[in-house]
C-alpha positions in Angstrom: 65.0 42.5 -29.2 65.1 45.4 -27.3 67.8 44.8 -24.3 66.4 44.9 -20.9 66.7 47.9 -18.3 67.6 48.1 -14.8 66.5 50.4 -12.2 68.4 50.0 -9.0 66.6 51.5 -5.8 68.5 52.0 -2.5 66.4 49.8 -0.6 64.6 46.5 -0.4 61.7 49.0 0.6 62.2 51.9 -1.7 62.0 48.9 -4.4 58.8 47.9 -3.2 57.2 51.4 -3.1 58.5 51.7 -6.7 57.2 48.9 -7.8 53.7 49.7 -6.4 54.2 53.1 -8.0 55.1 51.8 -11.6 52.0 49.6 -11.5 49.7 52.1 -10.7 51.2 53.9 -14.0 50.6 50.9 -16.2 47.2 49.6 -14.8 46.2 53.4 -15.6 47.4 54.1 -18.9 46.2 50.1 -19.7 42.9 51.4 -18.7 42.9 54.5 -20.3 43.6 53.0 -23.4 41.6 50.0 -23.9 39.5 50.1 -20.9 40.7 47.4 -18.8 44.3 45.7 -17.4 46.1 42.7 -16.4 48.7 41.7 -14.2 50.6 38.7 -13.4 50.9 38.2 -9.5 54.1 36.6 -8.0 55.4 35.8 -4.2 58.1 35.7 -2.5 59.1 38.5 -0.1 59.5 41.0 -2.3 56.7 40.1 -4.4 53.9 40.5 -1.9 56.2 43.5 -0.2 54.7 45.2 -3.4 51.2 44.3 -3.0 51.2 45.7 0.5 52.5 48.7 -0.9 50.3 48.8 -3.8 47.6 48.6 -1.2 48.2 51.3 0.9 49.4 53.5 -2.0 47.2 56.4 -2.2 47.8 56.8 -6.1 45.8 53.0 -6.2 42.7 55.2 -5.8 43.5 55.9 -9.8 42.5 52.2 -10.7 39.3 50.9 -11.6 39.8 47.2 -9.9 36.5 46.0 -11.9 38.4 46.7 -14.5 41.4 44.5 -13.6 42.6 41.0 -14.3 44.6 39.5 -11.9 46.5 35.9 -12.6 49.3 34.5 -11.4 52.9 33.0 -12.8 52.9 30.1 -10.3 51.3 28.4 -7.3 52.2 25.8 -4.4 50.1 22.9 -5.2 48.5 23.2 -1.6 44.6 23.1 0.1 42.6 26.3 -0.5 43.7 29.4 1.8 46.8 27.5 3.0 49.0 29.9 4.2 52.0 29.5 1.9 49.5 29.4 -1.6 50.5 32.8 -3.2 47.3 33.4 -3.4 46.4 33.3 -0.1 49.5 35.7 0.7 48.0 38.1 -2.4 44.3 38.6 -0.8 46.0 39.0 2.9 48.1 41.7 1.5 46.0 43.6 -1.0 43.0 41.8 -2.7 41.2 42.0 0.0 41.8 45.5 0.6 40.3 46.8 -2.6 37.2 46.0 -5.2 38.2 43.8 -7.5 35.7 41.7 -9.0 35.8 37.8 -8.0 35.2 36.6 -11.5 38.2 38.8 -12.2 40.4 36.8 -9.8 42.1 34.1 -11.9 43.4 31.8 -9.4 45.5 28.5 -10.3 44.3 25.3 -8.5 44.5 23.9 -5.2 45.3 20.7 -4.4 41.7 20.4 -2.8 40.1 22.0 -5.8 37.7 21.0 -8.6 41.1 19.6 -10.5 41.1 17.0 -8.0 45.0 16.5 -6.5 47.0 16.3 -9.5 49.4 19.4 -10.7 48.9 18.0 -14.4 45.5 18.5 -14.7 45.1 21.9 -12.6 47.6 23.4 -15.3 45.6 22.2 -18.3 42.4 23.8 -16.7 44.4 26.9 -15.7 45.7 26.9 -19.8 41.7 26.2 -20.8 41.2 29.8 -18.6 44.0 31.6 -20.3 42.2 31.0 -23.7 39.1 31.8 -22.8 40.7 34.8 -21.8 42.6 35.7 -25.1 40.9 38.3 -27.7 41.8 38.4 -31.4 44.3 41.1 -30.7 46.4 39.2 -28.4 47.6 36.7 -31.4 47.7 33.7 -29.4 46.1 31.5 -27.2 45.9 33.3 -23.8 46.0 37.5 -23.0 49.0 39.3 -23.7 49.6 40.6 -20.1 50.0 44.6 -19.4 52.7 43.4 -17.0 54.5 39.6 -15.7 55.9 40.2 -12.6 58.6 37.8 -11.8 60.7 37.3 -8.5 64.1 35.4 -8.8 65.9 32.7 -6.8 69.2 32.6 -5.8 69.7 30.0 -8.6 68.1 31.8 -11.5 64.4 30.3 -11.1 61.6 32.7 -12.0 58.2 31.3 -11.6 58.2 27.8 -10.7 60.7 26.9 -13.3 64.1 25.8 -12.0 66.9 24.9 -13.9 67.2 21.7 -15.9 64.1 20.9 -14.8 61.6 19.6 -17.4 59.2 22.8 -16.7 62.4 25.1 -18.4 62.4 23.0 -21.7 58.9 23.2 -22.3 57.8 25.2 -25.6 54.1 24.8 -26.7 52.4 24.4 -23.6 51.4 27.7 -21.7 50.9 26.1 -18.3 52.8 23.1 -16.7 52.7 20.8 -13.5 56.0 20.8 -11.1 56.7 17.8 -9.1 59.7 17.1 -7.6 60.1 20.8 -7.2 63.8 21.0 -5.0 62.3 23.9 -2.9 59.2 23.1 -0.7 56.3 22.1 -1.7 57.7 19.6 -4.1 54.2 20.0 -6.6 53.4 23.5 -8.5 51.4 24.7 -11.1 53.3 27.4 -12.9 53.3 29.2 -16.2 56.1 28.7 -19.1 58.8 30.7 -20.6 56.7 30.4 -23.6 53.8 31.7 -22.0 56.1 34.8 -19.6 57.3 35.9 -23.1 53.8 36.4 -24.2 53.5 39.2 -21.7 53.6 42.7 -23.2 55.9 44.2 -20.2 58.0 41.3 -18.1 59.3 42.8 -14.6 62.1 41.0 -12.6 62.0 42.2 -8.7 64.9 41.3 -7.0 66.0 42.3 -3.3 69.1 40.9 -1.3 72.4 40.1 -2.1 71.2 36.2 -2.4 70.3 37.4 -5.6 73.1 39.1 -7.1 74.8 36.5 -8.3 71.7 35.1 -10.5 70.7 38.8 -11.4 73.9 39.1 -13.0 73.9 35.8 -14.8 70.5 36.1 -16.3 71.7 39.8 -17.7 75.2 38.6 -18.8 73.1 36.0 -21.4 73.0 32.6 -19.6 71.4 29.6 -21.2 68.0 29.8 -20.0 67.9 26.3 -19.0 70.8 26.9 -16.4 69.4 30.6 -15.5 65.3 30.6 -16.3 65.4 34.1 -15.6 67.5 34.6 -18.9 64.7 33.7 -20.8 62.1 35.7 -19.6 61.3 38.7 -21.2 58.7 40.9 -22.5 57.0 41.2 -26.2 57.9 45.3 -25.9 59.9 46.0 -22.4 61.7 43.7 -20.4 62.6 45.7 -16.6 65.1 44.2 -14.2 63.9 46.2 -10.9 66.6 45.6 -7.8 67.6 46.8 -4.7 71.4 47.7 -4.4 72.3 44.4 -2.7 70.8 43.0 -5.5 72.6 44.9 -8.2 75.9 44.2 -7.1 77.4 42.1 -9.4 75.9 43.6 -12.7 77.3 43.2 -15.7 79.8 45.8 -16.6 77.6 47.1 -19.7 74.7 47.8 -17.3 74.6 51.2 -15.6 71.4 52.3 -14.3 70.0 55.1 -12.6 70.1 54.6 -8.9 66.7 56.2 -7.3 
């Protein structure tokens, strides 16, 4: 396996502009050479700081939205447009700023949705939509993902999967229900390792030095049941993309380019 790089920007803000930046690049070459894309969304701070920039990049004007897929890697288990639902953060800060299609929207369940209020069953319809999703090509049962981005906690969680939690041990099914979840709200809907690792390009955004400590744990090769973000990773690239309060504790094998 190829072993993952690290970019290390000066600022939780240069990250985010960066990020934007490297999307646009991927969504366009994606397009360019098979005629569409697909991203993973994420929250977080940082992770809808880079939708915002996305949005008011001028560069975005190179996508074709209609030609985008949009899904997510996890989701508070919460009524339709409630205010902490990724989701609802995502249109606020781009998708309603630009033409993607609504069929081309792929959004995990709400808790007042046609699932009906149980995490368990919004995951196996969310799985159902990744399969109908998948082409011969993608070897599997749901698309192979131009890019997973992923946002850290300070104790190594990516996604919705936390450590020791049942969600981390999971290894067939693509999609998963949280409960009990020990950060607010206590039910989720998130993706796998399983299914992360089916992504063609896996980025980690980090920001704040809350994070160092896991960044450098996940990169130093912790069990990725004590530090999910050890285990995810990319089919082809694998990008660890921080902020320099973030990247303080790396490993002493890692030197990346500071931009």
């Amino acid at each position: 396996m190829t072993p993952p790089g690290v970019v290390v920007h000066t600022t939780p803000d240069l990250l985010a502009a960066a990020v934007a930046a490297r999307l646009v690049t991927r969504v366009v070459d994606a397009q360019a050479a098979r005629g569409q894309a697909s991203i993973v969304l994420t929250g977080g701070g940082i992770g809808i700081a880079v939708l915002r920039q996305l949005a008011a990049a001028p560069a975005a004007g190179a996508i074709d939205w209609s030609r985008v897929d949009l899904y997510w890697g996890d989701e508070r288990f919460l009524p339709t447009g409630h205010p902490d639902r990724n989701e609802t953060q995502a249109r606020e800060a781009l998708l309603d700023h630009v033409r993607v299609r609504p069929e081309r929207v792929h959004v995990m369940g709400a808790s007042d949705g046609d699932s009906g209020d149980d995490p368990d069953i919004a995951a196996r319809d969310y799985a159902r939509l990744l399969a109908r999703h998948s082409r011969p090509e993608d070897h599997g049962d749901m698309p192979s993902f131009d890019v997973c981005l992923l946002g850290i906690g300070e104790e190594g969680h990516v996604a919705s999967i936390f450590p020791s939690a049942p969600a981390v041990y999971e290894t067939e099914r693509t999609v998963v229900g949280v409960r009990g979840c020990p950060q607010p709200p206590p039910r989720r809907v998130t993706l796998t390792l399983p299914a992360i690792r089916f992504a063609s390009q896996v980025w980690v955004v980090a920001a704040g030095a809350s994070k160092a400590a896991a960044v450098s744990m996940a990169l130093a090769g912790a069990g990725e049941v004590q530090v999910p973000a050890a285990g995810a990773t990319g089919r082809r690239r694998t990008l660890w993309l921080l902020d320099r309060a973030a990247a303080t504790k790396l490993p002493k094998e890692f030197t990346p380019p500071r931009v």
